[in-house]
N, C-alpha and C positions, 0 to 999 in steps of 0.2 A: 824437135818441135812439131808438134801437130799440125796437120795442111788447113784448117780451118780455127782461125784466128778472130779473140773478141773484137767487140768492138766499143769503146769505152768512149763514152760522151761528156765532156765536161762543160754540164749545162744542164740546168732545171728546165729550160725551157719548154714548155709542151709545145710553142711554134717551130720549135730547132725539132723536137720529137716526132712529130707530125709530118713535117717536111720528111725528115731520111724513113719515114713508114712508105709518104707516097713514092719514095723510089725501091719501095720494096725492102729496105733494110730495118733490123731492129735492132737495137743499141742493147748491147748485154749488161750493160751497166751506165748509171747515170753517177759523175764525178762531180757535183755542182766546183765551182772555183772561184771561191770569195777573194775578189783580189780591188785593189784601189783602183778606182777608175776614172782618178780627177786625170783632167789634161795636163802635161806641163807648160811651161810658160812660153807661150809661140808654139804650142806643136799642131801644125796640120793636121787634118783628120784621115786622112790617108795614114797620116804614122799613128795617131791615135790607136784606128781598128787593127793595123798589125801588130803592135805593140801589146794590144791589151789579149787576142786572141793566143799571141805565143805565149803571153803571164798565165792564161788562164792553163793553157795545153801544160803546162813546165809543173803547175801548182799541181795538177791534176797525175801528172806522169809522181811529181816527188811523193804521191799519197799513194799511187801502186808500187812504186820503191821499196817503200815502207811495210807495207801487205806482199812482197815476194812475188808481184802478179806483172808487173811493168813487161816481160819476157814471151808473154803472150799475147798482149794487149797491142790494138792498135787504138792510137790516144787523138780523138779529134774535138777541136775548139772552135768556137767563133766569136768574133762580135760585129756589133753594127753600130756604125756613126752615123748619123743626120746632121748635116750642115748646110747652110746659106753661104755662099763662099767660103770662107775662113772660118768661120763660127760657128760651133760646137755648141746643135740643141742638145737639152739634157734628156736625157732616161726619167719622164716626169711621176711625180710622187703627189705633187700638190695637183690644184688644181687651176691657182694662178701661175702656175709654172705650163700647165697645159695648155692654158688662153694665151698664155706669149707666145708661145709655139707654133700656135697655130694663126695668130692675127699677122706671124711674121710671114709664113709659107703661104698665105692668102694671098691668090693672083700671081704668083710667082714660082720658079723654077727651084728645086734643089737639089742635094745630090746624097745619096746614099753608098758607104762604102759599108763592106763585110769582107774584114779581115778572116780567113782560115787557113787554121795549124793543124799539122797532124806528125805525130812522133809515129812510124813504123816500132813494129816488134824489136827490130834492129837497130831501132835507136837514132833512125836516120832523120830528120827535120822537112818537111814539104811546107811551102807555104802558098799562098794565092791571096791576092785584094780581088777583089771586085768592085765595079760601081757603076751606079743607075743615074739616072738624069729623071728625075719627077716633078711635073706641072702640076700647080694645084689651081682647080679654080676660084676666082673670088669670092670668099663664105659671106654667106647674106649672116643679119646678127640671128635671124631665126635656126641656120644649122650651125652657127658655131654656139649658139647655146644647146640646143638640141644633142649634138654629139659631145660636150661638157658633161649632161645629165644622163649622158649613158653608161660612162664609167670607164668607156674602151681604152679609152686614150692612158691608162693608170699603169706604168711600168713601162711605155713602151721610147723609145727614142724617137726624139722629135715631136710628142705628143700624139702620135696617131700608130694604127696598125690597120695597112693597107687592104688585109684580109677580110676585114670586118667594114662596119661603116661606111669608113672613110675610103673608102675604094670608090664611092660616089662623088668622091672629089678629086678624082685623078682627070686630069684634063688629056695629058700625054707622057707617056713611059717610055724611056728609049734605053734600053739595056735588058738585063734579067729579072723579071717580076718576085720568083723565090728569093733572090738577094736582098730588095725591099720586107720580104715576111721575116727573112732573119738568116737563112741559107742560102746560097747560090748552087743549086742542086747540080750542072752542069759542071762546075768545077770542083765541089766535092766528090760526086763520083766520079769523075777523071782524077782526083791525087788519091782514090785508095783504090783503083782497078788499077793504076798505074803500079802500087807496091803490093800487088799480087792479095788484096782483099775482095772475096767472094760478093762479089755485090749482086752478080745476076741468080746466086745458088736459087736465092727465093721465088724467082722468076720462074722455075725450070717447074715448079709444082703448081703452076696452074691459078684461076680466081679462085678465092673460098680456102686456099689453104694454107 
């Protein structure tokens, strides 16, 4: 096998993409992985985002299987939960799904997990949760209609994406801020510099290149 191994993303995400650029890495290939994402009945969101990132890594690994490529790849997944205690905001789509979301996390605390999987060349399983602790502060009805009409909040869990906008609404963060975006950049490159994946090679040539 060759000393410098892909690196396979299973995930459209351009926040997941963006993220492993600013640690210097470029994903050789992008695996999206359509899998069901309803919760089961009583499952925590801690099991949620681990559950759904290893479905995503396993769909993504069975399609390089399939292409003869699995053997060179190294395969990494995520996902991200938003929750109020026990309860699973959605990945919103609508737009009264986005005003629930956010009339709930007005003036209050909640919690963000990101489950990441990653299948080595060897076939070996890594896993990590992560989770953040996020205050929002109380939305007057002028910014929560105001960031309604901006459209940010469309795809994202929990109604918002921290990156944008709604970063104006973080009162207090206590954990890892990429986690909240959609990666926990800290604990992904610790589980693929751990299974001997080049992560600094890009680093070694400098800005601009």
């Amino acid at each position: 096998m060759s000393e410098f191994k892909k690196l396979v993303l299973a995930s459209a995400s351009p926040r997941r993409v963006e993220l492993l650029q600013q640690a210097g890495i470029q994903p050789d290939r992008l695996v999206p992985a359509n899998i069901d994402e309803t919760p089961l009945k009583a499952e925590h969101p801690r099991s949620l985002a681990k559950r759904l990132s290893r479905g995503k890594a396993e769909k993504a690994l069975e399609r390089l299987n399939q292409d003869g490529e699995a053997t060179d790849c190294f395969v990494l997944a995520a996902d991200t939960v938003v929750a109020v205690g026990r309860r699973i905001l959605p990945k919103t789509e609508m737009v009264d799904e986005a005003s629930n979301c956010l009339r709930l996390l007005s003036g209050r605390s909640h919690r963000v997990y990101t489950g990441v999987c990653l299948f080595t060349p060897q076939g070996k399983l890594r896993h990590r949760l992560v989770e953040t602790r996020v205050r929002f502060k109380r939305l007057s009805r002028e910014e929560l209609e105001s960031y309604l009409a901006s459209g940010e909040w469309r795809g994202k869990a929990g109604g918002y994406g921290i990156q944008g906008l709604a970063g104006t609404f973080v009162v207090k963060l206590v954990g890892s801020y990429t986690n909240v975006v959609g990666l926990p950049l800290f604990e992904t490159v610790n589980l693929l510099t751990a299974d001997g994946y080049k992560v600094h090679f890009n680093w070694l040539a400098g800005p601009g290149n």
